[in-house]
N, C-alpha and C positions, 0 to 999 in steps of 0.2 A: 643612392639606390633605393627604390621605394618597397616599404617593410611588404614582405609577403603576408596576404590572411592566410590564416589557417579556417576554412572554411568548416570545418567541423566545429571549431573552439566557438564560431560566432554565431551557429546553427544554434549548440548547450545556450551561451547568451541569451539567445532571444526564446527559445524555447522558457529558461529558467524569467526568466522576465514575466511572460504568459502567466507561469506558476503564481508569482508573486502577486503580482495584478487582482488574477482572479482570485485568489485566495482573500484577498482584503474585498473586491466588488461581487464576487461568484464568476462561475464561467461563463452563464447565459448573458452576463452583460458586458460580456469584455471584446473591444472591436481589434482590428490591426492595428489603428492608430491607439489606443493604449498602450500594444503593446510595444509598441516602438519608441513610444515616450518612457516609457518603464524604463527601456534598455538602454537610452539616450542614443539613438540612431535614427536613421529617419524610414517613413512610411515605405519608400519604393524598395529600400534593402528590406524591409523585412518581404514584401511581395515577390523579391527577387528571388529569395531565399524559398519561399514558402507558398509562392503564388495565389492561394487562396485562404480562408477564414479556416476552412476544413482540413488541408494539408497540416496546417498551424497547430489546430486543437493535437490532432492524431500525431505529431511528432513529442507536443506537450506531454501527451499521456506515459509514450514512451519514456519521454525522460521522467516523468515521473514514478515511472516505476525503475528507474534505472536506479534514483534517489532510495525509493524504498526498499530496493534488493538490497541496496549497499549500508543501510540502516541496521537492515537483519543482519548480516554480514557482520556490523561490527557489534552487535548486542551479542550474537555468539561467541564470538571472539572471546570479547570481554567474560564472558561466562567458562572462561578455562577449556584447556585439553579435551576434557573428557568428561562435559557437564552432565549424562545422562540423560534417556530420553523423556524423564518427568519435565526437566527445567528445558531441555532444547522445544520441546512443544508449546510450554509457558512462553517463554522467549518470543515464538516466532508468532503466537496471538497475542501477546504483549505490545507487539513493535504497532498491530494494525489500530487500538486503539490510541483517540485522541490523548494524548496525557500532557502535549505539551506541543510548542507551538508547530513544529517540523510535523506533527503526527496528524494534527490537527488541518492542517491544510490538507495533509494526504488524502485522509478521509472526507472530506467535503469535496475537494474534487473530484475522487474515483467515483462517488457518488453520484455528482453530475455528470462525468461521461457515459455514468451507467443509461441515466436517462437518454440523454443528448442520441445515444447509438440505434434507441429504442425510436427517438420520436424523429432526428437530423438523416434526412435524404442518402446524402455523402456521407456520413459517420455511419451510418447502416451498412453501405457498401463498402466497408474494411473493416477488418476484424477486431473488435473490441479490445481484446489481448491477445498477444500469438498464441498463448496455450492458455486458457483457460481454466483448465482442470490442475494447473502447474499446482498450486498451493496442497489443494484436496490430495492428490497424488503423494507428496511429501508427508503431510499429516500421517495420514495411511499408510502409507510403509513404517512411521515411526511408530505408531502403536501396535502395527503388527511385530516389528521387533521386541517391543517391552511386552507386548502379549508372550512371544514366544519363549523370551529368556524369564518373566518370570515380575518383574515390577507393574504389569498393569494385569487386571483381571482375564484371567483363561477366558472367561464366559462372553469377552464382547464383541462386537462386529467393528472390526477397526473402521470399514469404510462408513456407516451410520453415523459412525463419533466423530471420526473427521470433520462428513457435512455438517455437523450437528454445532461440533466448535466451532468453524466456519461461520455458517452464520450465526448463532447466538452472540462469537463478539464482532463480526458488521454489524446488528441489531445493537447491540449495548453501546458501538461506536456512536452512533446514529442518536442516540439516548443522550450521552454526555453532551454531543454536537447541542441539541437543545434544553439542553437545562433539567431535566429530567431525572436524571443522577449526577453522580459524582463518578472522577475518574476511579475513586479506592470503593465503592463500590460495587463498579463493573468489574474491578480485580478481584473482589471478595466473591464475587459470584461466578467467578469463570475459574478460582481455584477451588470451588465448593464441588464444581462440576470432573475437573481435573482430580479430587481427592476420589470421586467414585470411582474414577476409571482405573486410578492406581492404586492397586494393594499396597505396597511400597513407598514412603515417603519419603521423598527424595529431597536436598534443601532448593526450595521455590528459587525461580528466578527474579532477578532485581525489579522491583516495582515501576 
């Protein structure tokens, strides 16, 4: 009897191949036929699957953020019960900087689909990420809770400091990417920022 595919499991495959590929070449230089080579299958299954260069990129993304939900997911975990909202903010800008090699890809690629969506025909006409504003969102509710219970400063505009973390570490990502700093100085600077916002010292989350 011949083994059933699980067409989803071999979709992750080749998607996760993609990842890999372009993370060692970049995304701008990676064709189908790479990526089929990565995944050890051939050219026409990945076309079957994916039919174009574009379909391809925009399910990559997906899974790639699917990788880095599940990243945050378990940095929280690992940070207990009921880590507070100093260390669950740390945590969750923690996880988007390069520090290590799983992070490090993250952010070189999100990077490049940023552009890719800006300047690619196809990648223009679908949506970058299904929500956009997901992270900012999060952020902001968390500092409006520690606003209101009492460990981050009365005085601040929770959605300001959201965007504000936000990008200061994609910006410091982007820094470590080339050489620019150090991974423990983009921490050192992104809890100098963090120490203003909280009245309350809460113990930081894991580096």
């Amino acid at each position: 009897m011949p083994k059933r595919v699980d067409h989803e499991e071999r979709r992750a495959q080749i998607a996760e191949a993609l990842i890999q590929v372009a993370g060692r070449r970049g995304l701008h230089a990676v064709g189908m036929r790479d990526v089929a080579a990565e995944a050890g299958v051939s050219l026409r299954l990945v076309q079957y699957y994916f039919e174009t260069k574009e379909k391809l990129l925009f399910h990559g993304l997906q899974h790639l953020t699917d990788r880095f939900t599940a990243r945050v997911g378990a940095r929280l975990a690992a940070a207990g019960p009921d880590p507070g909202p100093r260390a669950t903010v740390e945590t969750l800008l923690l996880a988007s900087l390069p520090t290590d090699e799983e992070s490090r890809t993250f952010h070189l690629l999100y990077s490049s689909y940023s552009v890719l969506s800006v300047t690619d025909d196809a990648l223009a006409a679908q949506p970058f990420i299904d929500k956009p504003d997901a992270a900012e969102n999060v952020l902001t509710g968390l500092l409006e809770q520690a606003r209101a219970s009492g460990p981050a400063d009365p005085g601040i505009d929770a959605r300001t400091e959201a965007i504000s973390l936000l990008a200061m570490t994609a910006t410091m990502g982007t820094s470590i990417l080339v050489g620019q700093r150090s991974p423990e100085s983009a921490i050192a600077v992104l809890r100098h920022h963090l120490d203003r916002i909280f009245a309350t010292v809460e113990t930081p989350a894991a580096g």
